[in-house]
GULUMSE-99481 format. One record per atom (N, C-alpha, C, CB): residue in three letters; y, x, z. Coordinates in steps of 0.001 Angstrom, whole numbers, plus 500000, padded with zeros to 6 digits. Glycine has a CB too. Layout:
alaYXZ/...
REM end
This chain:
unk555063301740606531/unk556486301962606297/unk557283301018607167/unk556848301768604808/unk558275301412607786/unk559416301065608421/unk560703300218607822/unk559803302201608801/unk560802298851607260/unk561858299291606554/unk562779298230607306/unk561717299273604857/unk564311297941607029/unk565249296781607432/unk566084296632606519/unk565982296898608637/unk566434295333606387/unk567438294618605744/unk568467294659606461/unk567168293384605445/unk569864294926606026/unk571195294949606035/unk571959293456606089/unk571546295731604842/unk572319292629606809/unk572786291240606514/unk574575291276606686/unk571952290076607713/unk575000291283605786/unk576716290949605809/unk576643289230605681/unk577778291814604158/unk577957289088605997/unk578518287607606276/unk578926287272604324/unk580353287651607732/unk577910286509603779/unk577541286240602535/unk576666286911601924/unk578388286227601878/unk575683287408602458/unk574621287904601907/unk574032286929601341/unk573860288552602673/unk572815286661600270/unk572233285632599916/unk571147286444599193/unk573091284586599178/unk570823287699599226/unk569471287913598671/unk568587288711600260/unk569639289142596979/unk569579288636601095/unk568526289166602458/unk567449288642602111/unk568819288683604074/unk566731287484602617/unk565556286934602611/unk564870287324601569/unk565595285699602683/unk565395287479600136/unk564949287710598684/unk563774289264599069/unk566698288095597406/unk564784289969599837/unk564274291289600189/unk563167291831601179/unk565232291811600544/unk563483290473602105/unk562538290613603032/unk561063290413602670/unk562877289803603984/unk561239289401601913/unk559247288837601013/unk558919289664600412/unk558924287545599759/unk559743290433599323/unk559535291294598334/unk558814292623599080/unk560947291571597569/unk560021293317599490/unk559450294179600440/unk557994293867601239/unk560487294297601384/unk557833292744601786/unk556704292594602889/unk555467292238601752/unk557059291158604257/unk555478291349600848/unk554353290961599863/unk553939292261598903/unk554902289645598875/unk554682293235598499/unk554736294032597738/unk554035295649598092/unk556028293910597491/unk554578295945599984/unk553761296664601092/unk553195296282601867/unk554176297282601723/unk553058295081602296/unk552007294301603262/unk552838295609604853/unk549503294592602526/unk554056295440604662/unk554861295881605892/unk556015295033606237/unk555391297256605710/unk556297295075607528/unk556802294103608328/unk558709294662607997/unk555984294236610205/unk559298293678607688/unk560697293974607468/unk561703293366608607/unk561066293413606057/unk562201294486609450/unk563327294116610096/unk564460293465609493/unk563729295079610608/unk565371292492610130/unk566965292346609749/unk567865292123610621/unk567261291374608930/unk569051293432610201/unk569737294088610930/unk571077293493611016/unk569687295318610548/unk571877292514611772/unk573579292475611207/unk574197293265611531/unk574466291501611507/unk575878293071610535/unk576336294156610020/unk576949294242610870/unk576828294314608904/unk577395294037611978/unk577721294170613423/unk577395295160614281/unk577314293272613994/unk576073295027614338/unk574964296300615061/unk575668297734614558/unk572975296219614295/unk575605298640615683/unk576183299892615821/unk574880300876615540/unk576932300062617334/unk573436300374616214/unk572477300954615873/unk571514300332614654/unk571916301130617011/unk570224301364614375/unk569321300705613895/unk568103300778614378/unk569301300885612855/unk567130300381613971/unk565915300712614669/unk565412301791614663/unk565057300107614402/unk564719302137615122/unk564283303453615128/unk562764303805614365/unk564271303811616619/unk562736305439613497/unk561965305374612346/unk561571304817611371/unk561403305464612454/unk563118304385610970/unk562733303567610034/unk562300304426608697/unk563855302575609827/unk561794304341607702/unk561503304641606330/unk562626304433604862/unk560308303778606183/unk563374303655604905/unk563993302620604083/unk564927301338604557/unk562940302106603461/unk566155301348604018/unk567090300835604416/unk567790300318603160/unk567738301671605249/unk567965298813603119/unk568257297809602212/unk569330297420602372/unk567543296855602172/unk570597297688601577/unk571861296615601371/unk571563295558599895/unk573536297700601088/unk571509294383600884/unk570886293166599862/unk572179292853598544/unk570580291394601024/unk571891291977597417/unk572601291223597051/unk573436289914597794/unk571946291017596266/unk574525289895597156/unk574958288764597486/unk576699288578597599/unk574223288529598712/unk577472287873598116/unk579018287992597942/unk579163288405599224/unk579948286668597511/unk579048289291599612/unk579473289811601127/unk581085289769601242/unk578916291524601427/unk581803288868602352/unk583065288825602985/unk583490287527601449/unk584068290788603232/unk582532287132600958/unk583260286151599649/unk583865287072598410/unk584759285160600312/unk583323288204598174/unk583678289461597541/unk586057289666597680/unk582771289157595407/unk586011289335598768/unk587734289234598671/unk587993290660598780/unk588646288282600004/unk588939290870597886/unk589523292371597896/unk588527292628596669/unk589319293496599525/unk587954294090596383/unk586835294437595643/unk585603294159596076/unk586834295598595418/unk585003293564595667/unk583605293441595704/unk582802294795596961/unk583125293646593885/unk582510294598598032/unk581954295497598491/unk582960295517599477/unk581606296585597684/unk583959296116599397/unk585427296775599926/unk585210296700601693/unk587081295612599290/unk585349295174601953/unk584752295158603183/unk583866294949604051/unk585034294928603476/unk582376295402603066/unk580951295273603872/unk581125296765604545/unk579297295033602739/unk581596297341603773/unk581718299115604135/unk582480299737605020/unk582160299885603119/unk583306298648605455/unk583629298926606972/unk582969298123607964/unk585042298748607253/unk581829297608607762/unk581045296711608685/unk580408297634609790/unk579870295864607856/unk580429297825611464/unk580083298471612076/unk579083299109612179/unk580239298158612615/unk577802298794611352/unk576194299135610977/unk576708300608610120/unk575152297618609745/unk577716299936609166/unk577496301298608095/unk577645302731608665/unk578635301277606876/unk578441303314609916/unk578313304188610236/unk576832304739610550/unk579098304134610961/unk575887303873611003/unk574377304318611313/unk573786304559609759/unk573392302966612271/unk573968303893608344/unk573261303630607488/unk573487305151607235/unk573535302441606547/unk575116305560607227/unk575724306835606853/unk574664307691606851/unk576827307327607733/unk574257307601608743/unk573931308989609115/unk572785308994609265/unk574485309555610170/unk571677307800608756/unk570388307502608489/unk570123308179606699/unk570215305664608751/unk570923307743605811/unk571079308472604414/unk571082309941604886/unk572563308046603497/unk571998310414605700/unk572010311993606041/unk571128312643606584/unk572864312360606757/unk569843311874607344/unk569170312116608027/unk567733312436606909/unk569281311070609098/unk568106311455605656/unk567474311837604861/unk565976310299604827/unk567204313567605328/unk566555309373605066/unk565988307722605110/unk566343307468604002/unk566547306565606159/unk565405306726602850/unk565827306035601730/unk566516305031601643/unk565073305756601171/unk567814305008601232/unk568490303809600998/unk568711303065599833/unk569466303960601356/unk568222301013600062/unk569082300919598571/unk569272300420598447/unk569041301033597551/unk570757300070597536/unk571904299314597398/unk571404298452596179/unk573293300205597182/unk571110296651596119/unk571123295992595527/unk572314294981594787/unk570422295759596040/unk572429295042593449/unk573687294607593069/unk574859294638594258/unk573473293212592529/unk575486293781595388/unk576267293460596392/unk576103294835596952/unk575891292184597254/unk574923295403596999/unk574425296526597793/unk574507298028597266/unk573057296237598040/unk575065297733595851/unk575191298766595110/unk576901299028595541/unk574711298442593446/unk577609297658595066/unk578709297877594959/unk579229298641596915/unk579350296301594266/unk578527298239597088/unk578883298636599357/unk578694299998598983/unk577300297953601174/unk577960300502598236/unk577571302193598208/unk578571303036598125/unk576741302662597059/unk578826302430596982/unk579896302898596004/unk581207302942596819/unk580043301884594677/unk581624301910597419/unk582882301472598277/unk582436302507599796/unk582932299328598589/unk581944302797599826/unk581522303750601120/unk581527304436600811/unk580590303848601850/unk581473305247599665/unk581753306881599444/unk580325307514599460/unk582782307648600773/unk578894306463599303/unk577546306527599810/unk577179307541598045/unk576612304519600270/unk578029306825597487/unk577309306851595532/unk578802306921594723/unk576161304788594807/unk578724307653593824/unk579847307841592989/unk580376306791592059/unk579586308868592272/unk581572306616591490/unk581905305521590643/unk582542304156591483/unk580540305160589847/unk582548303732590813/unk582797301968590659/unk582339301005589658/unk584128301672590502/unk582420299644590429/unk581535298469590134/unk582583297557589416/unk580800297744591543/unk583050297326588502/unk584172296581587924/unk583900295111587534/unk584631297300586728/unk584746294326586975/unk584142293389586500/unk583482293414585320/unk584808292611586499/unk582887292808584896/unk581936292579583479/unk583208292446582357/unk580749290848583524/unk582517293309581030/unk583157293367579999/unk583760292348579647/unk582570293720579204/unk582336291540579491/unk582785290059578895/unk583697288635579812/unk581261289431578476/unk583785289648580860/unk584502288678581971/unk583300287253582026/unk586452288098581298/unk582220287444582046/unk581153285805582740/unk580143286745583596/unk579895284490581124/unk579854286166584116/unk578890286226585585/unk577674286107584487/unk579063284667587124/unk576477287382584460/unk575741287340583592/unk574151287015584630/unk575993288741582639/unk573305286457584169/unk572247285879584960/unk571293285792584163/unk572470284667585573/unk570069286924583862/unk568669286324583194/unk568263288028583397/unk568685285386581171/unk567065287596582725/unk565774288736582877/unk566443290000582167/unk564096288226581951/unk566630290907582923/unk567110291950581646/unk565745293426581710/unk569257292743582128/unk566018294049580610/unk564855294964580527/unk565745296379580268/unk563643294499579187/unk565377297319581173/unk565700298582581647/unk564763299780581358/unk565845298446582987/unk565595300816580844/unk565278302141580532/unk565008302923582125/unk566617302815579558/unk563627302985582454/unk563516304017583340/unk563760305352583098/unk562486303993583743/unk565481305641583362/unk565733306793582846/unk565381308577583785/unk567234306451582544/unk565124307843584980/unk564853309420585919/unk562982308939586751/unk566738309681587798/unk561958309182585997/unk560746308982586284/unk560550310162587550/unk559820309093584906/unk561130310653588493/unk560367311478588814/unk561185311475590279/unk560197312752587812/unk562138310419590903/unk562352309812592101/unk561518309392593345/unk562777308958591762/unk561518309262594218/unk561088308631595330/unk560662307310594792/unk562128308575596425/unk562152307015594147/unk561502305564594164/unk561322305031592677/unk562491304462595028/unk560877305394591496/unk560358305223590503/unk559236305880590625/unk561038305457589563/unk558643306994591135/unk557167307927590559/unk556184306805590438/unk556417309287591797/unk556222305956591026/unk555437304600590739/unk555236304049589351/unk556105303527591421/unk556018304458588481/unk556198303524587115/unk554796304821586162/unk558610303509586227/unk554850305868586689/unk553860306913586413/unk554120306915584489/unk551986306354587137/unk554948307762584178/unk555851307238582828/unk555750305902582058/unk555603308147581744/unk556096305050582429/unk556172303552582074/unk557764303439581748/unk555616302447583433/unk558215303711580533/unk559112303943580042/unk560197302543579842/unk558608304627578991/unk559579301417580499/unk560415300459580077/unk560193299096581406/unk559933300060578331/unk561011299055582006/unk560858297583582748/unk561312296468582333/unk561365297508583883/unk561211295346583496/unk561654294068583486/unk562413293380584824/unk560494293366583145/unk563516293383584776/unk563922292724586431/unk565328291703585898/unk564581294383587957/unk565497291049587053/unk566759290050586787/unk568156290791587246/unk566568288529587746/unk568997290255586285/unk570570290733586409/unk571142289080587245/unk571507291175584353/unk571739289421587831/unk573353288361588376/unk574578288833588849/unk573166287448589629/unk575237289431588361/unk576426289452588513/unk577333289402587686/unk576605290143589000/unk578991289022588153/unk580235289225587456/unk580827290535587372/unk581144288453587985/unk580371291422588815/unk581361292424588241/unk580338294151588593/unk583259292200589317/unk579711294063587806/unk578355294763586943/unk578759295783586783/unk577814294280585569/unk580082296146585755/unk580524297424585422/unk580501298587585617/unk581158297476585443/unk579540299411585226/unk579592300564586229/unk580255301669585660/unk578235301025586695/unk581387302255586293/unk582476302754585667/unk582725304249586361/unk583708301697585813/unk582896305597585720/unk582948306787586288/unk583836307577585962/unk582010307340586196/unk584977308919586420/unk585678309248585199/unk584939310091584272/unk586898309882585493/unk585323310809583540/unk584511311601582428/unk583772313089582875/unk585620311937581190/unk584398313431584584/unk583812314875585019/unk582921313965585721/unk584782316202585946/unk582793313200586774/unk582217312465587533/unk580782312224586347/unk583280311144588072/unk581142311540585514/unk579719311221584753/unk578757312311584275/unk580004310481583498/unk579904313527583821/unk579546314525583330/unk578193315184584557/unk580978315379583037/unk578434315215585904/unk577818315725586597/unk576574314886587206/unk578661316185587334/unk577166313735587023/unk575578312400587577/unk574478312702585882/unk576491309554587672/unk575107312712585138/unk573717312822584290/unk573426314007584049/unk573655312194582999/unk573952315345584397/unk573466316370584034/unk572765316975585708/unk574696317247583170/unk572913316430586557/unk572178316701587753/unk570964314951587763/unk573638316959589369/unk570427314224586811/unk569981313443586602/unk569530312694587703/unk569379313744585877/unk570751312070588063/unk570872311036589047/unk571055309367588193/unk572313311517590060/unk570775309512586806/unk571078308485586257/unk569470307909586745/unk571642308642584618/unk568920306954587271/unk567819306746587625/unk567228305150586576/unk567970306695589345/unk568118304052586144/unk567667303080585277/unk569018302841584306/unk567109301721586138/unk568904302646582895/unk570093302139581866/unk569511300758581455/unk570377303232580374/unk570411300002581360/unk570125299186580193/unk569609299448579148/unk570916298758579806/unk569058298684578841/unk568120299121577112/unk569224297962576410/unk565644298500576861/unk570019296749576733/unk570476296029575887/unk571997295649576873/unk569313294812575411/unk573303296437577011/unk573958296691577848/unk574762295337578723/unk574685297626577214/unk574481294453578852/unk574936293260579481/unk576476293587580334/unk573649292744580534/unk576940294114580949/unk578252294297581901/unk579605295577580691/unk577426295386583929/unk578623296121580364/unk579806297075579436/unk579637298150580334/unk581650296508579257/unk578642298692581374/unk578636299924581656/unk578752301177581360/unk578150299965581889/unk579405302135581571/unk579731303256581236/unk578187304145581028/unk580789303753582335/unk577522304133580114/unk576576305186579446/unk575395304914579551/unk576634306448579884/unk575428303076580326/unk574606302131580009/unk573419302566581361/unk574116302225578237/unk574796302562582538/unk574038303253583733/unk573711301378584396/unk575357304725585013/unk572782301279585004/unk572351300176586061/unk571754300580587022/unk571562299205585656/unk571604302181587154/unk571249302377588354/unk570991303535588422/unk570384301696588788/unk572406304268589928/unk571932305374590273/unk571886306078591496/unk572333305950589642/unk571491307488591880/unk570769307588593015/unk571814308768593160/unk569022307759593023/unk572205309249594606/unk572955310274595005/unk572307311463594482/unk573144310291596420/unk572828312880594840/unk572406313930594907/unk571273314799595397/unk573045314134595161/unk571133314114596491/unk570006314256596979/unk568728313284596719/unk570312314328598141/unk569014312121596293/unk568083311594595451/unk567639310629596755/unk566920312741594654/unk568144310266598094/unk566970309045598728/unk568093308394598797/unk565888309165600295/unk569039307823598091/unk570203306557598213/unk570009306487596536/unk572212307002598999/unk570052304794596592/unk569932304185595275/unk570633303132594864/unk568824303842595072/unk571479303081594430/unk572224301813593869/unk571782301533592192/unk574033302116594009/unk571643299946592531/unk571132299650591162/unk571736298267591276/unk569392299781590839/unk572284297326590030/unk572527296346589693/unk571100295290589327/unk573437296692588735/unk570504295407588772/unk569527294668588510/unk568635294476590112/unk568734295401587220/unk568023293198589890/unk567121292565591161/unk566163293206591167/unk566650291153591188/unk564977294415591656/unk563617294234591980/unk563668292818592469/unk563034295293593028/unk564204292721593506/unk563576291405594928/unk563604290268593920/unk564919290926596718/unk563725290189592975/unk563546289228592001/unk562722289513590822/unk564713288872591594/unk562104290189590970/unk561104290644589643/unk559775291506590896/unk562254292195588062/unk559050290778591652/unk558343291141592239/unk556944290436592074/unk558903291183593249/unk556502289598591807/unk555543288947591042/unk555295288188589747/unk555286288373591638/unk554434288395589168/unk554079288158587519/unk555067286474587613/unk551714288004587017/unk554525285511588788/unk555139284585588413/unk556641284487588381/unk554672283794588994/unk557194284989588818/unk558669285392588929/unk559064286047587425/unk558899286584590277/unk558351286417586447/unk558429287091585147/unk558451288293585019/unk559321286814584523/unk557859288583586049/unk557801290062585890/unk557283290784587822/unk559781290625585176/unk556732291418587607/unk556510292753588764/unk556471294029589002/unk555729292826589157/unk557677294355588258/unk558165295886588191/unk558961296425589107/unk558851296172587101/unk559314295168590159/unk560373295335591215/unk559057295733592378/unk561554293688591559/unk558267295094592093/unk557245295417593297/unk556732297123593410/unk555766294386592999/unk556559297701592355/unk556487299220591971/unk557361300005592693/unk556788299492590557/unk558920299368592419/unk559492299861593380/unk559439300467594296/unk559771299477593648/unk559320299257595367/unk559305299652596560/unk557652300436596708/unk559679298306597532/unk556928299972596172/unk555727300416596687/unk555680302098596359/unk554481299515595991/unk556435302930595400/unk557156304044594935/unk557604304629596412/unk558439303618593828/unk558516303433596993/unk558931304446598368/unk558329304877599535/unk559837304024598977/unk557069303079599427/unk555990303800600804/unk555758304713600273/unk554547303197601396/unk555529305137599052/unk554173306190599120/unk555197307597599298/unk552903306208597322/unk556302307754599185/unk557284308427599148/unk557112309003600756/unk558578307581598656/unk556952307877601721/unk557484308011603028/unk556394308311604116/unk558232306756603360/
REM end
């Protein structure tokens, strides 16, 4: 597998992504800045990391998504390349018009940070068939503005075309229908709030993030 990391100016889980990815497929991970007009070529999988990209000023995301790369990510998603948006990387999705909704701030207004455990709600993805019905994970949450927020036709159509792909099992941000992670229409773009790249080995508390990705080689 082919894959590259996405680097905006405040990224801070690039590297997170790069080990994960490489320890998890024993494949070599490019990283791309958000500058670059191109990407590499054949790639498999394409990563927008966590992290405060631009210092999250404006909305969160707002201006990674005009970063000169994203026009290639566009037409790499269109081309039909798996993409996926990690927390920072979710919210860029979303702000690109990549994934439906918005990323708001957290209910409780605090920046929430620990192990959270997730409803694998769409088993039959690119990038879950790996969990092979394993009805329940483990990965880390960090963020403040978590929220994942839709209007009422918008939601109506992500869960009845079952693009809802992971929920909270115990709702930490106040998400709308207890979504943490979901995948376009066509199903190879993924935005999710919770870390794989942080739940990739037992010692880390967990390795359900490693499934993951290993879900997409086999995908690709």
């Amino acid at each position: 597998m082919s894959a590259a990391v996405i680097v905006f100016p405040g990224s801070n889980c690039d590297r997170d992504c790069k080990v994960a990815i490489e320890r998890s497929t024993h494949e070599r991970v490019e990283m791309v800045w958000h500058q670059e007009t191109t990407l590499p070529d054949g790639l498999d999988l394409i990563v927008l990391p966590g992290g405060f990209s631009y210092g999250d000023y404006l909305r969160c995301g707002a201006m990674a998504a005009q970063s000169p790369v994203m026009q290639a990510v566009k037409k790499a998603a269109d081309d039909g390349v798996a993409v996926l948006g990690i927390c920072n990387g979710f919210q860029i999705l979303c702000e690109a018009g990549m994934l439906p909704g918005a990323l708001l701030k957290n209910a409780g207004l605090k920046y929430v940070c620990k192990p959270i455990s997730l409803e694998v709600a769409n088993g039959q993805t690119r990038f879950t068939a790996g969990y092979q019905g394993q009805r329940e994970v483990v990965m880390t949450q960090g963020n403040g503005d978590g929220n994942y927020f839709a209007d009422a036709e918008t939601l109506a159509r992500i869960e009845g075309e079952g693009q809802v792909v992971f929920r909270y099992v115990d709702n930490p941000n106040g998400s709308v229908g207890d979504i943490a992670g979901l995948q376009n229409a066509r199903g190879n773009v993924l935005g999710m709030m919770p870390h794989p790249d942080r739940a990739f080995e037992a010692e880390l508390g967990s390795a359900d993030g490693a499934v993951l990705f290993r879900s997409i080689y086999a995908a690709a």
